[in-house]
ZALORO-307531 format. One record per residue: residue in three letters; x, y, z negated of N, C-alpha, C in turn. Coordinates in steps of 0.2 Angstrom, whole numbers, plus 5000, padded with zeros to 4 digits. Atoms other than C-alpha are relative to their C-alpha. Example, Ala and Ser with C-alpha at 12.3 -4.5 7.8 and 13.67 -1.06 7.14 Angstrom:
REM residues 2
ALA500449945000506249784961500450065000 SER499649945001506849954964499650054997 
//
This chain:
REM residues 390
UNK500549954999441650813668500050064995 UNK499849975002441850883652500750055000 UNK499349985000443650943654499950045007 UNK499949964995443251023672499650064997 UNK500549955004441651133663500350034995 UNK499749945006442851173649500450075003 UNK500049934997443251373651500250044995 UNK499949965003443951503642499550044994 UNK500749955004442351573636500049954991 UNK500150025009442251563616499649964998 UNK500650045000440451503619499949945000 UNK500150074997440751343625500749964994 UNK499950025003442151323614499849974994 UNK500749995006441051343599499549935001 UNK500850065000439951193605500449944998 UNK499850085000440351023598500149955003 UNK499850054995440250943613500850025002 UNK499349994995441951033619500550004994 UNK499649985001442751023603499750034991 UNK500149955006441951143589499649954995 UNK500350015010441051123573499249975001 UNK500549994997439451043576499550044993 UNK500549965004437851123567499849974995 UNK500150045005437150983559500649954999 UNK499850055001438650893553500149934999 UNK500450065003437750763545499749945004 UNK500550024994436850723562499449984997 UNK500750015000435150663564499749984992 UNK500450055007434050613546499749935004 UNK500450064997433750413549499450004996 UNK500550014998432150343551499949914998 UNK500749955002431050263542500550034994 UNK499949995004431350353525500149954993 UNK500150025006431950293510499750004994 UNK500949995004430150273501500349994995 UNK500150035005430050223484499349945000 UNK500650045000428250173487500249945004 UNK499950054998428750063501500349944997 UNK499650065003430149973491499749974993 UNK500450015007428849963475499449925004 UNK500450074998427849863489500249935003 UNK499550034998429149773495499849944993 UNK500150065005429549683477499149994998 UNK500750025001427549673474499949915005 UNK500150074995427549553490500549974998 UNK499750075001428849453485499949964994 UNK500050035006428549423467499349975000 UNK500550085000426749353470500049975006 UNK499950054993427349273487499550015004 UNK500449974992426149363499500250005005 UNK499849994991427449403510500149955004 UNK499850054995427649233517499349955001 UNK500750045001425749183516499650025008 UNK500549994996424649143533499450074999 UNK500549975000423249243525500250054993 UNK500049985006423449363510499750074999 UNK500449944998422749523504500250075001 UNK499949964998423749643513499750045005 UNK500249974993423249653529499250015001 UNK500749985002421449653525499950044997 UNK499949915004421749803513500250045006 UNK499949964996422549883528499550005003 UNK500650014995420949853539499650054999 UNK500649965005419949913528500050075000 UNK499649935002421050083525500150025006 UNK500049974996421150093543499350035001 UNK500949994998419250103547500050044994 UNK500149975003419150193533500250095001 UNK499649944997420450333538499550035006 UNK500549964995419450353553499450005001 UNK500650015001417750343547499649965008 UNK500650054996417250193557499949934997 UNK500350065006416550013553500649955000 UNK499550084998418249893561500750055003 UNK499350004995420049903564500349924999 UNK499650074999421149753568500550015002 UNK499349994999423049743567500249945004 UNK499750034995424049663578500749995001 UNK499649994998425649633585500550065000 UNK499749924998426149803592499550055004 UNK500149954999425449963598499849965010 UNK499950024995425749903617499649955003 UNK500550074999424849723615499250044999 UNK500449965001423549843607499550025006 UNK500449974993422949933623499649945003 UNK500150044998423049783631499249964998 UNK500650035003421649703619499550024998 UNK500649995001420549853618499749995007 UNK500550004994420349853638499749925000 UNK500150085001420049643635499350014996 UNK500750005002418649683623499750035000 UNK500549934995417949833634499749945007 UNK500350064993417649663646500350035007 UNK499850004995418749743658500649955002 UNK499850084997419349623672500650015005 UNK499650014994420449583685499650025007 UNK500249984993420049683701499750094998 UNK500249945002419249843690500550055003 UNK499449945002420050003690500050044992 UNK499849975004420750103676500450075002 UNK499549955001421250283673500450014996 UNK499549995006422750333666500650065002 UNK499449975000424150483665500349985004 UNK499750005001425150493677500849984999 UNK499750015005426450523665499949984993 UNK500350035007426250413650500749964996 UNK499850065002427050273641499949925006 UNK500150034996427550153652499749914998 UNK500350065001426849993642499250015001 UNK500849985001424950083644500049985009 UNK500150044997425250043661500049905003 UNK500050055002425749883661499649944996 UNK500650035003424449833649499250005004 UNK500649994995423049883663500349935004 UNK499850064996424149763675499949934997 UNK500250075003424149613662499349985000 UNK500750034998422349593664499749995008 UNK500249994993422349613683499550055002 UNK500649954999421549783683500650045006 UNK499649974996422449913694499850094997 UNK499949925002422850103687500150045006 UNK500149934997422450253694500050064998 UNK499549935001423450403693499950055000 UNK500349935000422850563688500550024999 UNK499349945002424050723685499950014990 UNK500249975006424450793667499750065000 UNK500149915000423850973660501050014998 UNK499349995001425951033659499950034993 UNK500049985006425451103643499849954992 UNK500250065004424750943634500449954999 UNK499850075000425750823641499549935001 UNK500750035000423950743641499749985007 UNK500649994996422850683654499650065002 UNK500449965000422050823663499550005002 UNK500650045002420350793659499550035006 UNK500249964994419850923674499949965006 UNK499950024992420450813688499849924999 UNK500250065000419550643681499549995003 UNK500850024998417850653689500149995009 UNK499850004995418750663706500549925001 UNK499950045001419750513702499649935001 UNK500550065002418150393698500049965006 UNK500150054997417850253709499549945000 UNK500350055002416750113714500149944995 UNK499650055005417850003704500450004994 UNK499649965007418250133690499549954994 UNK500550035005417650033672500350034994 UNK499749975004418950133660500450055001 UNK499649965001420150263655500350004995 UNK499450005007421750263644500550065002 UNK499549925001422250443638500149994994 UNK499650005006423550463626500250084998 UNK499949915001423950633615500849984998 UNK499450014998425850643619500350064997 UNK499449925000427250743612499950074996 UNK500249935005426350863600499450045002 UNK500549994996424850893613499449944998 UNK500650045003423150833610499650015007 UNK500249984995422050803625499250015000 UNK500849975003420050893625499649925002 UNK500350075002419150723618499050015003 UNK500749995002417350793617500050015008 UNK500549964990417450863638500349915002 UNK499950064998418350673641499449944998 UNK500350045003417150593631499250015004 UNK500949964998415250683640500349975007 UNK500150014991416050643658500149915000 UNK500150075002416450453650499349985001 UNK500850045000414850433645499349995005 UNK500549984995413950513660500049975003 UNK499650044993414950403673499849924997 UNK500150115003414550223661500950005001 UNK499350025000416550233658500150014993 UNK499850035007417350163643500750044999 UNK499349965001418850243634500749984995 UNK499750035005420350183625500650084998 UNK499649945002421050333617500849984995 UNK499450005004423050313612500350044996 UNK499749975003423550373597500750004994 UNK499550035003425050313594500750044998 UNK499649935004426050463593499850044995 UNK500249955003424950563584499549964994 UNK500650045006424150443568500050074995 UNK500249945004423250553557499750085005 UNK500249934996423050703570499250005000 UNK500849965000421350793571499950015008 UNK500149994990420450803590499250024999 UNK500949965000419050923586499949994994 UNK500450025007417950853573500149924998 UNK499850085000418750663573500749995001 UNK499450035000420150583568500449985008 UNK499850024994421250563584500149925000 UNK500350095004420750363587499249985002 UNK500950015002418950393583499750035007 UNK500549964995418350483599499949945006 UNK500050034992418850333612499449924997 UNK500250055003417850173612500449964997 UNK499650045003419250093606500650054999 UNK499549965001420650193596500749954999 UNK499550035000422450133597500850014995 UNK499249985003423950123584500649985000 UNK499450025001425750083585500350004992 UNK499550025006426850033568500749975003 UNK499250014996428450013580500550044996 UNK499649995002430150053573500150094997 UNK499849955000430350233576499350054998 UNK500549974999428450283574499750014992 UNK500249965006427450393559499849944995 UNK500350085006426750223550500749965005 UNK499550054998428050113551500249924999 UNK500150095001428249893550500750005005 UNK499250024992429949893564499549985005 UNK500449994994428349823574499350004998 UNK500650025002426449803573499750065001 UNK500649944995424949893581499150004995 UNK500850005005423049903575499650025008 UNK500649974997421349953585499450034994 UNK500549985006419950043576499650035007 UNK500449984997418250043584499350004995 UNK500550005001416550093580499549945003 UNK500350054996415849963592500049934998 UNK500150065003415149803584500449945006 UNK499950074995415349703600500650015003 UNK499249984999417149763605500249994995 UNK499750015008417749713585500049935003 UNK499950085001417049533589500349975006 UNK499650014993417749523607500849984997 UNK499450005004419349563599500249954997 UNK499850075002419449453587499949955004 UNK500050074996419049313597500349985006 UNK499650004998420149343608500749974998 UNK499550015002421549343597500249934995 UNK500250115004420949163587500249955006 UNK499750074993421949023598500349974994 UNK499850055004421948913586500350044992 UNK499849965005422649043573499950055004 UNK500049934997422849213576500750005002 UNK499449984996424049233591500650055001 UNK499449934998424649403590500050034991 UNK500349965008424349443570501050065000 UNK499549965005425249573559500349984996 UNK500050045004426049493547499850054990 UNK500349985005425549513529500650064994 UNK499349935003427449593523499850075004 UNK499949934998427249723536499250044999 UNK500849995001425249753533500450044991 UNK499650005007426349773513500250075000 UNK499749934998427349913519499650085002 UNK500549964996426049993529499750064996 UNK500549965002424750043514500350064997 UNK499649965005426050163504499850055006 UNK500049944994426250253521499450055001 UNK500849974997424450283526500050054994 UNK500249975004424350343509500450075001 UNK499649935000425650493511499950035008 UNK499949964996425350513529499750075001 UNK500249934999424250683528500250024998 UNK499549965003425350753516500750015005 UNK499350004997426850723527499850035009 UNK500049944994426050793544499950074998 UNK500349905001425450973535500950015000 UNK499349985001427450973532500349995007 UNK499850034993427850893550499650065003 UNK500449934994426451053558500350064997 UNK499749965000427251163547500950025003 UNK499449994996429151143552499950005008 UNK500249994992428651123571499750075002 UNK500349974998427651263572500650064999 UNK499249955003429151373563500649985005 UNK499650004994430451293578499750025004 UNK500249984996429351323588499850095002 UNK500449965000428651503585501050015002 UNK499449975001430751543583500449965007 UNK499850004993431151473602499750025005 UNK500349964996429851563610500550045004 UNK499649934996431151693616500649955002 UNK499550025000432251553620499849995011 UNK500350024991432051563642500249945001 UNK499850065000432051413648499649944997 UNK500550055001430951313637499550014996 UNK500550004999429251293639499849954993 UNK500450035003428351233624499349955002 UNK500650044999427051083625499850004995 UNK500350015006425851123612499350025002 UNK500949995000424151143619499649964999 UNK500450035003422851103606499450025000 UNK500849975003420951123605500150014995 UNK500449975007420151213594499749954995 UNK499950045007420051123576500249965001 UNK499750055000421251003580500650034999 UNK499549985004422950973573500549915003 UNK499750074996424450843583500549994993 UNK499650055009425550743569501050015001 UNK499449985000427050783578500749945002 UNK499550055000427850613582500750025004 UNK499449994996428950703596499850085001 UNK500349924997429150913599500350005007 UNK499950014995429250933615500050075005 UNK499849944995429851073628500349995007 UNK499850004996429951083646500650045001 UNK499449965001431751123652500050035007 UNK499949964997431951243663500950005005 UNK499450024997433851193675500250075001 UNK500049944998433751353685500150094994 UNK499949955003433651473668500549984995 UNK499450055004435051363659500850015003 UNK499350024995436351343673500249984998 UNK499550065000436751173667499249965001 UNK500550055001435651023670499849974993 UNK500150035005434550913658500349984996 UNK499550065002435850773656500550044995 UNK499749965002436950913649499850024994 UNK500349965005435851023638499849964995 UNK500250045004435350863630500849944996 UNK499350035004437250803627500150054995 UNK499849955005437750963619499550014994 UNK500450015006436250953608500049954994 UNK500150065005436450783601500850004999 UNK499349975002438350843600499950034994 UNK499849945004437850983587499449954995 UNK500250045005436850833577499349995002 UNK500750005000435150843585499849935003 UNK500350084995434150673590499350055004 UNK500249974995433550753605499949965008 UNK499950054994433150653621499650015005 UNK500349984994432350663640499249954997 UNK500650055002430450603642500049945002 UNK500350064998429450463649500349995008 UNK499750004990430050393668499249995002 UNK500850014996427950393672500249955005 UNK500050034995427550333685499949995010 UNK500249954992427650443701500349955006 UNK499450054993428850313710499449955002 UNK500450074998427550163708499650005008 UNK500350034993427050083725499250004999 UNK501050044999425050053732500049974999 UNK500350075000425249903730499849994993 UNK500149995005425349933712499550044996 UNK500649965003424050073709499850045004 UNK500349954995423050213717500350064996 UNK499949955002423350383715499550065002 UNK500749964998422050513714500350074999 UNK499649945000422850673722500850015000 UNK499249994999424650733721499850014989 UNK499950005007425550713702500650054999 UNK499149945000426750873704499950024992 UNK499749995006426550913685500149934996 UNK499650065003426850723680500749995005 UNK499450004996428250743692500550044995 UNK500049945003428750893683500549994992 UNK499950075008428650783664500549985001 UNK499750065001429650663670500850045001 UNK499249964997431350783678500050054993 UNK499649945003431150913664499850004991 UNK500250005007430450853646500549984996 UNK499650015005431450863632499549994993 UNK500350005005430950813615500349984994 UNK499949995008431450813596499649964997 UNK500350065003431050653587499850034992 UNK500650005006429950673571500550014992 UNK499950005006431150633555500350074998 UNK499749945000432050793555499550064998 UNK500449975002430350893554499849974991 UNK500050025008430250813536500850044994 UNK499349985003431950893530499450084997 UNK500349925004431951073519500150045006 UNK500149964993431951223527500650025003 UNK499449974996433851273528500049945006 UNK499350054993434151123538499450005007 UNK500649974994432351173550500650065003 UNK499649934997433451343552500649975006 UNK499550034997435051243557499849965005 UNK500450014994433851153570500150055006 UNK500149954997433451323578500750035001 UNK499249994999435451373576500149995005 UNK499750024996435751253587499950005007 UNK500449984994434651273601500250075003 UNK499649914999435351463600500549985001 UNK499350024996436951413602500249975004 UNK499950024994436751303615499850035004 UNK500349944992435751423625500550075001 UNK499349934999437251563622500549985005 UNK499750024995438351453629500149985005 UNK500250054992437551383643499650055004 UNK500349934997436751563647500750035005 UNK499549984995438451613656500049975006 UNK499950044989438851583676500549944998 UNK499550104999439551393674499849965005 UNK500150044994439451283688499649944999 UNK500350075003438351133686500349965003 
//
């Protein structure tokens, strides 16, 4: 395929995928970063032997630094991000036969987490600028057998908390707000996290706080904290964090706001500098006083103003060094038997054929290599702006 698309044109010469010089030579900055503070806590736990203790004082220091972060009374680590969901809609008391709102286009273990309870999702549209639940088309959604909603702030998008939160409360519906992309972001006047009855966080491999795995919840709600935990006590704690990765954790939390002002700054500087790029639609719509953390930047691609497909624009990218990848597969295929759909989901359809996104370590670099980011996105749009056949 390459070899038939290769052409005379300079342009294409010039791309790395055909041959040339790529931009970032270096390729992608790995993930996570090589701390200091993490490896300082690293030998901590091993030298008093924490890390290999049922009960020790990591993970209760992280709790505490959770709830604290988002000025509430409880958070609880866990496993993963994913089990997470699962265990705030469990101690929101929803059941088997309920229904649950949910994106669409999301993360596909937020569905899955609805089904392991025997609830059934139902499928609102996004807003195409958020990537978000569109918070507009929820009230038409609702049903006799509606008891929750799991909205997540996706891809550098943050979704309006305060209008989700008055039409929750009006209806008697519960909220699990996921913000497992965006820890640390701002959602108005509250930590992103703190607006849902239950806030969610991921510590997976590739995400802002990082453990390789392990999740959290953080609630306000006394009686969803004890739910939870007692849920998770079978005989010991079934799903724990372990107390190495709880170790890791605090260093992080501590530097996360300094590291997204630097994550909103370089996104914001790619961003303003592909505006003129035809073609790709920036997802960045944020209320007023709020601020997303940037786990993923994110642009609708546009096929038609490219004249190459995704599959393409995203090889040649990651050719010229970028860690660049398509979205989410939502959920637009899912069968009735599996969930309701409330309405038609032409911009989760949308998400799903045309999102591109830009993984998070690289916004941490200096600014030549921001700059060399934006190069490359020009230079594959130079090249792929000529009449080539897809």
């Amino acid at each position: 395929m390459v070899l038939e698309e290769q052409t005379s044109d300079s342009r294409l010469r010039h791309l790395a995928l055909f041959g040339g010089e790529a931009t970032l030579e270096e390729g992608p900055p790995t993930w996570p970063l090589p701390d200091e503070s993490v490896q300082h806590a690293l030998k901590s736990a091993f030298a008093d032997g924490s890390w290999g203790r049922y009960h020790g004082p990591h993970v209760e220091r992280l709790e505490a630094s959770l709830a604290e972060y988002h000025a509430v009374p409880h958070a609880l680590a866990c496993c993963s991000g994913t089990f997470a969901v699962e265990l705030a809609l469990r101690a929101l008391k929803v059941k088997a036969g309920d229904e649950v709102i949910l994106a669409g286009y999301d993360f596909s273990g937020n569905f899955r987490s609805i089904e392991a309870i025997g609830a059934r999702p139902v499928l609102v549209d996004i807003d195409p600028l958020s990537s978000s639940l569109d918070v507009s088309l929820v009230e038409d959604a609702i049903g006799a057998a509606t008891r929750a909603i799991v909205v997540s702030h996706l891809h550098g998008g943050i979704a309006p908390m305060s209008t989700l939160r008055e039409i929750a409360d009006r209806r008697g519906l519960q909220i699990v707000e996921d913000a497992c992309q965006t820890p640390g972001g701002r959602v108005e006047s509250r930590r992103a996290g703190a607006w849902g009855d239950v806030g969610v966080l991921s510590f997976g491999g590739s995400k802002l706080l990082t453990a390789g795995r392990g999740g959290a919840i953080v609630t306000a709600r006394e009686d969803v904290f004890q739910r939870a935990k007692s849920y998770c006590e079978q005989g010991n704690n079934a799903f724990p964090l372990s107390e190495l990765q709880a170790a890791v954790l605090l260093p992080q939390l501590q530097e996360l706001d300094a590291r997204n002002v630097i994550r909103r700054k370089n996104a914001a500087f790619i961003t303003k500098q592909l505006r003129g790029v035809n073609g790709l639609v920036p997802v960045d719509q944020i209320p007023l006083e709020s601020a997303a953390s940037f786990f993923k930047l994110a642009w609708l691609f546009d096929e038609e103003a490219w004249t190459v497909d995704r599959e393409k624009f995203l090889a040649a990218m990651q050719a010229e060094g970028i860690a660049i990848d398509a979205g989410f597969r939502g959920f637009i295929r899912r069968g009735s038997g599996r969930c309701r759909r409330a309405g038609e989901l032409m911009n989760s359809a949308r998400a799903v054929d045309s999102t591109v996104l830009l993984h998070h370590p690289v916004l941490l670099e200096a600014q030549s290599t921001i700059e060399r980011v934006v190069a490359a996105f020009r230079k594959v749009h130079r090249a792929f702006s000529a009449s080539i056949a897809k």
